[in-house]
DOKESE-362615 format. One line per 10 residues: number of its first residue (from 1); for each residue x, y, z of C-alpha. Coordinates in nm, 2 decimals, padded with zeros to 4 digits. Example, Ala and Ser with C-alpha at 12.3 -4.5 7.8 and 13.67 -1.06 7.14 Angstrom:
// residues 2
1> 01.23,-00.45,00.78 | 01.37,-00.11,00.71
END
This chain:
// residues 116
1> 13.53,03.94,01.72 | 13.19,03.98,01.56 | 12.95,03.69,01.59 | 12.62,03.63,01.43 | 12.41,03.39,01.55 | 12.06,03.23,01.50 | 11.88,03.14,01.79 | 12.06,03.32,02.09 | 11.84,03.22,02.31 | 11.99,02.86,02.26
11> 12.32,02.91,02.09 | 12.47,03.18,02.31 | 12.54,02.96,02.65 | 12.75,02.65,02.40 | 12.93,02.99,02.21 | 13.03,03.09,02.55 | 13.10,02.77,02.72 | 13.34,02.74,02.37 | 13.53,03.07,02.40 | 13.57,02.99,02.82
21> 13.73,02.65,02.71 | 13.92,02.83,02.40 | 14.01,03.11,02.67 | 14.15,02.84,02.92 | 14.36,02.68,02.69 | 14.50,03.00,02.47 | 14.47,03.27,02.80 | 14.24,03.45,02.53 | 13.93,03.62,02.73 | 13.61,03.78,02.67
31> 13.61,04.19,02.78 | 13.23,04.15,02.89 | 13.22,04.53,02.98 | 13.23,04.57,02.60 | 13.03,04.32,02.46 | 12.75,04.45,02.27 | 12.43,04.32,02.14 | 12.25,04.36,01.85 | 11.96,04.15,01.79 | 11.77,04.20,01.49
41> 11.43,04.02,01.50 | 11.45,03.81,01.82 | 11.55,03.93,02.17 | 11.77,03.72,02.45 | 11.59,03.67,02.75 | 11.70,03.82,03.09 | 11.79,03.55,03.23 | 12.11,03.49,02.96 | 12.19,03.83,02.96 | 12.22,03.85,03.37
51> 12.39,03.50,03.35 | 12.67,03.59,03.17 | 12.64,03.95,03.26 | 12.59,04.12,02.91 | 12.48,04.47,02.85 | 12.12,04.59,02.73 | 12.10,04.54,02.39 | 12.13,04.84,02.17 | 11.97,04.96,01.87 | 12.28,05.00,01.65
61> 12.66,04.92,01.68 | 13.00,05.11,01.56 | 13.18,04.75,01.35 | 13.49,04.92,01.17 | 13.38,05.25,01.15 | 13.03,05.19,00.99 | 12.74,05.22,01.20 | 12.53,04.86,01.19 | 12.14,04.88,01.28 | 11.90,04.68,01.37
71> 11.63,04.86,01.14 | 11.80,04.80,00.78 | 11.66,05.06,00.60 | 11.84,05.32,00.83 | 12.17,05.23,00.72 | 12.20,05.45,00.41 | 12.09,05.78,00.68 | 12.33,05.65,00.90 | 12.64,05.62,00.76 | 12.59,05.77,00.39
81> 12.42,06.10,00.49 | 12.66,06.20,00.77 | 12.93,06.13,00.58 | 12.83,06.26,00.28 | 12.76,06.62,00.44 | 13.16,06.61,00.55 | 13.24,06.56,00.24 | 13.06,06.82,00.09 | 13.11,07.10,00.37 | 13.50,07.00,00.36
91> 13.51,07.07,-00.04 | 13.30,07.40,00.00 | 13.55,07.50,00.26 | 13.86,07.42,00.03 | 13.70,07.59,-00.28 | 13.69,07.92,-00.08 | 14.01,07.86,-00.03 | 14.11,07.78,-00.34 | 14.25,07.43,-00.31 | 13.92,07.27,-00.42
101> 14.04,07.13,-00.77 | 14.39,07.03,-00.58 | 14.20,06.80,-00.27 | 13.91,06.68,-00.49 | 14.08,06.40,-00.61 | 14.14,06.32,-00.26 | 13.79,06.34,-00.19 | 13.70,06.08,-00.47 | 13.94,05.84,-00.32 | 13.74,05.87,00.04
111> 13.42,05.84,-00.19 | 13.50,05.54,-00.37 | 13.64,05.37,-00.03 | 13.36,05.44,00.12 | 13.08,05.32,-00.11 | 13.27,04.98,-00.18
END
C-alpha cells in the first residue's frame, strides 16, 4: 500500500486510527517494521513517528522496482542512468559474442517498458 498524504503531521494519526479499525474488522495489519517514509517538503514530527513507532524517514524509496526521491530532479540519475549502463554493457557483451543482432530486439522491449 502506498499512501500520499498532505499534512502528515495532521492526517497520519485519523489514517492510522482508519487502517486499526479496517485491520479489526478484515484481520488486515500494518507490518510497521517496513513502513517507510518519504516526505518531500514537510517533515513529521517526533513525536508521531515514536507514537506509532515509524522508521527515520529516508531520502528515497524502492515502489515497484523504480527508485522514488525526495529531490525530483534525481530521478532520471536514479533509475535511467543505472539502468541504462545495463543495458548497454549487456549488448556490448552479446555483440562479442555474436548474438547482438539476435537479443537486441529483446533489449528494445526492456527499453520501451521501461520508459513508459
Amino acid at each position: 500500500v502506498i499512501l500520499y498524504l498532505q499534512n502528515p503531521n495532521e492526517t497520519l494519526p485519523k489514517v492510522m486510527e482508519t487502517l486499526n479499525d479496517f485491520g479489526s474488522l478484515s484481520g488486515y495489519s500494518l507490518n510497521i517494521s517496513k513502513t517507510q517514509i518519504l516526505s518531500i517538503n514537510t517533515s513529521i514530527k517526533k513525536a508521531i513517528r515514536k507514537e506509532y513507532r515509524l522508521k527515520k524517514e529516508t531520502n528515497s524509496i524502492k515502489y515497484l522496482g523504480t527508485w522514488i526521491t525526495q529531490d525530483t530532479n534525481k530521478l532520471y540519475e536514479t533509475n535511467y542512468t543505472k539502468i541504462n549502463d545495463k543495458i548497454q554493457n549487456d549488448l556490448s557483451q552479446w555483440t562479442a559474442l555474436g548474438q547482438g543482432k539476435k537479443n537486441k530486439k529483446t533489449m528494445d522491449g526492456t527499453i520501451l517498458r521501461f520508459q513508459r
